[in-house]
C-alpha positions as CSV (number, residue, x, y, z in Angstrom):
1,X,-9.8,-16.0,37.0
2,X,-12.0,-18.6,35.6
3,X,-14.1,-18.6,32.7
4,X,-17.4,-20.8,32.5
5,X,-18.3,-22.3,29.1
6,X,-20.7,-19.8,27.6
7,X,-17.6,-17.3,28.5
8,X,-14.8,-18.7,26.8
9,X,-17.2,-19.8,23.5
10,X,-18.0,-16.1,23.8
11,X,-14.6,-15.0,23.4
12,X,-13.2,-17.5,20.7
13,X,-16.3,-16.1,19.0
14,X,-15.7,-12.7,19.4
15,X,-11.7,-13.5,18.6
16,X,-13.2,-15.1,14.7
17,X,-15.1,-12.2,14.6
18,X,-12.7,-9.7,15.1
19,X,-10.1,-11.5,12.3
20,X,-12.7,-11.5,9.7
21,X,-13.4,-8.2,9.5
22,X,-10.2,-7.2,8.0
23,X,-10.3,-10.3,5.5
24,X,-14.2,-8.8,4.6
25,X,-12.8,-5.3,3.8
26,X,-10.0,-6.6,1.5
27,X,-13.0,-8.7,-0.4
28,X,-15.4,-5.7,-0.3
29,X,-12.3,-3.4,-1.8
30,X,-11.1,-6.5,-4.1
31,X,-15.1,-6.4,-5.5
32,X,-14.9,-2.4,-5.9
33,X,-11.9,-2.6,-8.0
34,X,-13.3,-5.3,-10.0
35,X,-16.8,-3.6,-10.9
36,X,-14.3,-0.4,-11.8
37,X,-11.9,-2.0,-14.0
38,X,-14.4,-4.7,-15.7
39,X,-12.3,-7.7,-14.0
40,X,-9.3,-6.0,-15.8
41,X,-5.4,-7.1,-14.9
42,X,-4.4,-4.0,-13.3
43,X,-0.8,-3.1,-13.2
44,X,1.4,-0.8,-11.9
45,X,3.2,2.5,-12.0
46,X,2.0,5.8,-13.7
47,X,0.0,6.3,-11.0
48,X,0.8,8.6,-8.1
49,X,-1.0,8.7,-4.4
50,X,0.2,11.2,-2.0
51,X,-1.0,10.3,1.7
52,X,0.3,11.0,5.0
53,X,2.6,8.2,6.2
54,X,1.1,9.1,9.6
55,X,-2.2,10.8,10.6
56,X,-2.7,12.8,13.8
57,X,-6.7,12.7,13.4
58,X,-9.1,10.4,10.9
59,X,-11.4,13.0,10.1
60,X,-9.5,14.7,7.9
61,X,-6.3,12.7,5.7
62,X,-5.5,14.4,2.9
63,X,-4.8,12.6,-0.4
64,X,-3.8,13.6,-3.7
65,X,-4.1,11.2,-6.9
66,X,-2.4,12.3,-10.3
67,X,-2.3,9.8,-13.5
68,X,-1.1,11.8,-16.5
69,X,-3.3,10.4,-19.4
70,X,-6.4,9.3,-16.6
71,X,-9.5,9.1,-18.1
72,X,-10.8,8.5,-14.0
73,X,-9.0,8.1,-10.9
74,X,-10.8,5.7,-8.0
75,X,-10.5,6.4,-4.5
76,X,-11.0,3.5,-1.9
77,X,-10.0,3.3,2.2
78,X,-9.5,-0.2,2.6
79,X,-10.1,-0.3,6.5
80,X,-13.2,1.8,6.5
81,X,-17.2,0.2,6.8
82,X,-17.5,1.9,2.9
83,X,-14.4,1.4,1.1
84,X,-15.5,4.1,-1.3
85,X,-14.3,6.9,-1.2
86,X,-14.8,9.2,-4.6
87,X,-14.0,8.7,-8.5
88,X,-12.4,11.4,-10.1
89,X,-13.0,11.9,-13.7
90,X,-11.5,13.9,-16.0
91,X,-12.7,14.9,-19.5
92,X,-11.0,16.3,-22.7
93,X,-10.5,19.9,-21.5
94,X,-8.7,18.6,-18.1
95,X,-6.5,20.3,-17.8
96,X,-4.4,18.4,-15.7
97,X,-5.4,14.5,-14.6
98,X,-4.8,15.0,-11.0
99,X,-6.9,15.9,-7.9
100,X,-7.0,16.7,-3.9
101,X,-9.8,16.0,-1.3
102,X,-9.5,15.1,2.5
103,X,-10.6,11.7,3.5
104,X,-12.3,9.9,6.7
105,X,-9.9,6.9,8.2
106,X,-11.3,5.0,10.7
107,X,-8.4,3.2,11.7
108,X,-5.0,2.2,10.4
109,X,-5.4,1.3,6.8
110,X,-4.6,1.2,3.0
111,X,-5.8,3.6,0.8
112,X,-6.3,2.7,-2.8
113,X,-6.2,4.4,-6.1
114,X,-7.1,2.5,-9.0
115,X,-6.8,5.0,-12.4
116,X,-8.5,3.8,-15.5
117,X,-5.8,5.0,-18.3
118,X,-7.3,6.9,-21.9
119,X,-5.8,3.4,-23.4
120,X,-8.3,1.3,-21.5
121,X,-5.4,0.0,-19.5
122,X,-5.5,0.5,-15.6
123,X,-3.0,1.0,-13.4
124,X,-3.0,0.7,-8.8
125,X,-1.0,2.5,-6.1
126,X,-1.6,2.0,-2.5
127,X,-0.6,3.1,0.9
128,X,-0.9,2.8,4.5
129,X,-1.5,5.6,6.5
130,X,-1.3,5.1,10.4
131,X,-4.5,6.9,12.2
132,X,-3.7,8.0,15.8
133,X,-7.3,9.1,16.3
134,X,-10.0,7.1,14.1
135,X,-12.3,9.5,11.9
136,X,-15.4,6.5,11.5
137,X,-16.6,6.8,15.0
138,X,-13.5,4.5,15.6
């Protein structure tokens, strides 16, 4: 099979396109975490995320977030068009700082919690979930 000029430009176009996507999520769910936490170091641990390690169907993942001590709990899907997801917060009569919702995936991704700690401190857990069937019209 041969290609003719505009053919091949339009494919080595469409290739650059396709690997800058993922790179413009990760800077879309970089900025999100930085407007949350104030440009903040974030660190680690004291913060759980509960997803599926493998998801049957997108349109409905669940995830649980618990950070005892959380003033709010953010909620981002790395892979999706709008990262966001939901912020959780949790005032003085919380009982417990910990929630549940079901999520759209649209693809194989990272979801991120990011949990603002009563200290000011904050504090990340991640994990990839694999999406058989996208949820995003994917």
């Amino acid at each position: 099979m041969t290609f003719t000029r505009r053919e091949t430009l339009a494919i080595g176009l469409g290739g650059v396109a396709a690997l800058a996507l993922p790179l413009q999520a990760a800077a879309m769910v970089d900025d999100k975490i930085a407007a949350f936490t104030g440009g903040a170091d974030v660190g680690e641990g004291g913060l759980t995320l509960t997803a599926p390690e493998i998801a049957e169907n997108g349109n409905t993942v669940p995830v649980e977030v618990s950070a005892p001590g959380a003033v709010s709990i953010l909620l981002l899907a790395a892979g999706n068009p709008n990262p966001d997801v939901c912020t959780f917060n949790f005032g003085p009569l919380a009982g417990a700082q910990a929630a549940s919702t079901r999520i759209r995936l649209a693809r194989t991704q990272e979801v991120v919690a990011v949990a603002k700690m009563a200290d000011g401190s904050f504090v990340r857990a991640a994990q990839e979930v694999k999406v058989t069937i996208g949820g995003c019209g994917g």
